[in-house]
N, C-alpha and C positions, 0 to 999 in steps of 0.2 A: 537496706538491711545488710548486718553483717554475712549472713547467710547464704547459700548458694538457694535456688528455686527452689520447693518443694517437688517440681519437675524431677528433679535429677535426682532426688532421696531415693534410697531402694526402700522395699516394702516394709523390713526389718525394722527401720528408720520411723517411717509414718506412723507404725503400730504403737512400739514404745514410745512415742510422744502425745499418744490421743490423738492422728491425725486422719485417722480412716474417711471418715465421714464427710473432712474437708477436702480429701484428697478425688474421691470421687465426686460430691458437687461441683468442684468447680474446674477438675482435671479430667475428669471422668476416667477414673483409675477404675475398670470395672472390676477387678480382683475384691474393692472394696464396695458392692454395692452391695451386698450383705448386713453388714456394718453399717450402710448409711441407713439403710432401711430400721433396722433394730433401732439406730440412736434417734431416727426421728420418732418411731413408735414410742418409744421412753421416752424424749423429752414432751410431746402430745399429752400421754400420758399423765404427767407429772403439773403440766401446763393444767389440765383440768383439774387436779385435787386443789393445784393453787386458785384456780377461779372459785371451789366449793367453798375454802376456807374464808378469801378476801372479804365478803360482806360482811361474815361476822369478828372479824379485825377490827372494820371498819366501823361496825354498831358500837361494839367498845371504844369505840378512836382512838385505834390503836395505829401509830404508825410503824409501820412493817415493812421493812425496807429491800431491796433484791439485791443479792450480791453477786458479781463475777457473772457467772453461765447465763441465769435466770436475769441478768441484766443487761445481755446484750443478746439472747436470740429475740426475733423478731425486726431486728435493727441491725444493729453492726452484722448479726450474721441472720440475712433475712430465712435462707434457707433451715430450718429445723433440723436438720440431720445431718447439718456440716459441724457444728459444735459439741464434743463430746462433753456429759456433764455424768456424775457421777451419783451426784446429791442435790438439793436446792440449800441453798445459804441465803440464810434472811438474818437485818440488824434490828435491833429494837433495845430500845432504851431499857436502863438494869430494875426501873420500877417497874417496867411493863411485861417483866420476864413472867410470873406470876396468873397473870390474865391469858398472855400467850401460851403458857405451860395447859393449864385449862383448855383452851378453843382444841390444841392438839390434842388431847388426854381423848376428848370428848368425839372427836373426829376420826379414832382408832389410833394414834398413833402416842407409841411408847417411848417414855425417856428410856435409854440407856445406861448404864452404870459404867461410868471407866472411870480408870487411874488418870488425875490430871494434879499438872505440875505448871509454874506460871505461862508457860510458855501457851498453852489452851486452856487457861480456868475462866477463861471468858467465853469458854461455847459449851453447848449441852447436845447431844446427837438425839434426835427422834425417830423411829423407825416406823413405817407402817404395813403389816403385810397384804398386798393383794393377790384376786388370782393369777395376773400377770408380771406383777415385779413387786419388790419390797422398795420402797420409796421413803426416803431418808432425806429429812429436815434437820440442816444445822443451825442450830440456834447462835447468834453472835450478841453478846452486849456490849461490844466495842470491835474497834478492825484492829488493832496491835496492839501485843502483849504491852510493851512497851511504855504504853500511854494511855490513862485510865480517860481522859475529857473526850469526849464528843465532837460539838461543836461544828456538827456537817451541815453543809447546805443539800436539801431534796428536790425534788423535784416529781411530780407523780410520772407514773411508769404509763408511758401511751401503747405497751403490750398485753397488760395484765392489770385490766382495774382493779381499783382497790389499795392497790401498791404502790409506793415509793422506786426513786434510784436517787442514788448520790447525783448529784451536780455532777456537771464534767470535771472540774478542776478536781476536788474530791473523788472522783470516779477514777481519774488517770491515777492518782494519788494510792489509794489503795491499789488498784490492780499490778502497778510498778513496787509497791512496798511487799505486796504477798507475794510476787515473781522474786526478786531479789533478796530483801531484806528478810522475809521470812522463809523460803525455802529456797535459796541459793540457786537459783537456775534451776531447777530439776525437771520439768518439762517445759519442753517449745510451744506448747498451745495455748501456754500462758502468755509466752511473748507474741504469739499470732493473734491474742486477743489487745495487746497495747497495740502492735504494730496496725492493726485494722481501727481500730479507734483512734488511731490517730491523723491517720488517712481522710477518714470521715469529720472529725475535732479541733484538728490541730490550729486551723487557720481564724478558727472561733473563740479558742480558748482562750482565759483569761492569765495569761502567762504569770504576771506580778504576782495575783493570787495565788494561783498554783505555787510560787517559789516560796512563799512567806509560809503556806502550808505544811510545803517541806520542809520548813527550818524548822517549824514548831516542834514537826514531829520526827526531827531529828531521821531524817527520810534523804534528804541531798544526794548524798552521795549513790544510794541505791537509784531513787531518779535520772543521776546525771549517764550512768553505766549502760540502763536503759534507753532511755533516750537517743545516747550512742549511738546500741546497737539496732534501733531504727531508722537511724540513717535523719535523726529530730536533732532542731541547737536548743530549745528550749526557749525560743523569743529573747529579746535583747538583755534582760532584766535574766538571764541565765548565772549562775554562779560562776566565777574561774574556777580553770582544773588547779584542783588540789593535788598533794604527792600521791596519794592514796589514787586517784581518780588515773593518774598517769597512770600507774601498777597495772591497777582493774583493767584499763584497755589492752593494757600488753597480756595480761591472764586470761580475759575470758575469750576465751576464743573459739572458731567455728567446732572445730575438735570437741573441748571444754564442753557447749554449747549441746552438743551433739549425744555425751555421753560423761556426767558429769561426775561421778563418782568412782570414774576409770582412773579418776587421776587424785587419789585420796590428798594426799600434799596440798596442791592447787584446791583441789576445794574446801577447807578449811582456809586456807590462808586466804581466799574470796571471801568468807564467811566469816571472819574477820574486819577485813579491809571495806566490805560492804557495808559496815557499820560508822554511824557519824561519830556516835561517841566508844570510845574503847572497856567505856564504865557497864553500857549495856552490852556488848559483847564479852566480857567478862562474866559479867550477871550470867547473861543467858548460856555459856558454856559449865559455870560451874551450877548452877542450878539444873540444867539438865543431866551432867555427871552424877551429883550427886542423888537425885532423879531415878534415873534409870543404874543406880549402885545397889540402890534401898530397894527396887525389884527385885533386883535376880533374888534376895532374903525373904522374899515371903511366897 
């Protein structure tokens, strides 16, 4: 990885990136065993409402899929309380929203109302309060704005019956599109999560698939960056570096990487270049402009 150790991060560092929890499991940073202790209690926690809910997903045949955090503790990061997770994110098909909205209504937990613009009109926030934490389900009826088809391969989830996970190929796929292509770098425990899945995946995965994936979903270029900076070629059947692709290497860097928004220029012009087509970065800058204009007015 492009990265120097998580070793050598000062505390400053680990915090801002969600790294507490990883930094003592497997560091034993004991500054952070506070932190571990909380994030395993709350993901436990969170772990049972999703066991309460599963059966009756399931009664309905409903498939409900895990995303991101809830898709990798248990596995990629067996220990509970090295993976910081915020929310649980589940996918489900846009007929199935409906039925799902339901099971959660019924199960204490509240849709939210917020301003949404293309860029999220494909998620719903659900909240639930307990007397230990408030426990937030995002609802997804697709993984990118971008791209309204589906068309994932599942697999059921050997952590949390009841549930689904994307395939691997799908799985690297989204986690490298939501790291990159939709939030420009902005935290490292996103790419600690490619980089450990990849570790465990890489030698398995179905490289061809994966690439044709990418191209569908107009995703390449944010893969190839990725990929990169774990130190992955992407299997033989890899794209050439494009101009864009050369840039990206020279731009994003350990610095960048480290503190992304320190360098307003560089991250827009990432956030740009990270994109395959110029039509959807376009879109999504002036649609967000104009977005967040019509705010500040009401």
């Amino acid at each position: 990885m492009i990265l120097h150790p998580m070793s050598q991060w000062n505390p400053d560092q680990i915090a801002a990136h969600h790294l507490k929890g990883l930094a003592f499991a497997e560091l034993k940073r004991s500054e952070f065993k506070e932190d571990w202790q909380v994030t395993s209690f709350r993901n436990h926690h969170m772990k049972k409402e999703l066991e309460a809910l599963g059966p009756q997903f399931s009664q309905k045949n409903l498939q409900v899929v895990l995303l991101k955090g809830f898709a990798l503790l248990g596995d990629i990061y067996p220990d509970w309380g090295s993976r910081f997770t915020s929310d649980v994110d589940i996918l489900v098909d846009s007929f199935q929203l409906k039925e799902v909205t339901k099971i959660l209504a019924r199960n204490g937990f509240n849709k939210q109302e917020e301003k949404t613009w293309m860029g999220n009109q494909f998620k719903s926030l659900f909240i639930k309060k307990t007397e230990q934490w408030e426990i937030s389900i995002e609802v997804h009826s697709r993984l990118f704005w971008h791209r309204q088809k589906l068309g994932h391969q599942l697999k059921p989830s050997t952590q949390i019956s009841n549930y689904y996970i994307l395939s691997d190929e799908d799985m690297l796929l989204h986690l490298a599109g939501h790291y990159a292509f939709q939030h420009n770098f902005l935290k490292l425990f996103w790419l600690v999560d490619i980089q450990r899945f990849l570790e465990r995946r890489s030698n398995t995965l179905n490289w061809s698939i994966f690439w044709k994936k990418a191209q569908f979903f107009h995703l390449q270029e944010s893969c190839k960056i990725v990929l990169f900076l774990c130190g992955e070629q992407g299997g033989k059947c890899a794209p050439g570096l494009s101009w864009r692709q050369k840039m990206l290497r020279r731009l994003v860097t350990q610095s960048f990487l480290m503190a992304p928004r320190s360098q307003p220029w560089r991250y827009h012009l990432i956030k740009v270049l990270v994109k395959d087509s110029i039509f959807d970065s376009l879109r999504y800058t002036l649609l967000w402009f104009f977005s967040y204009k019509l705010s500040l007015f009401k």
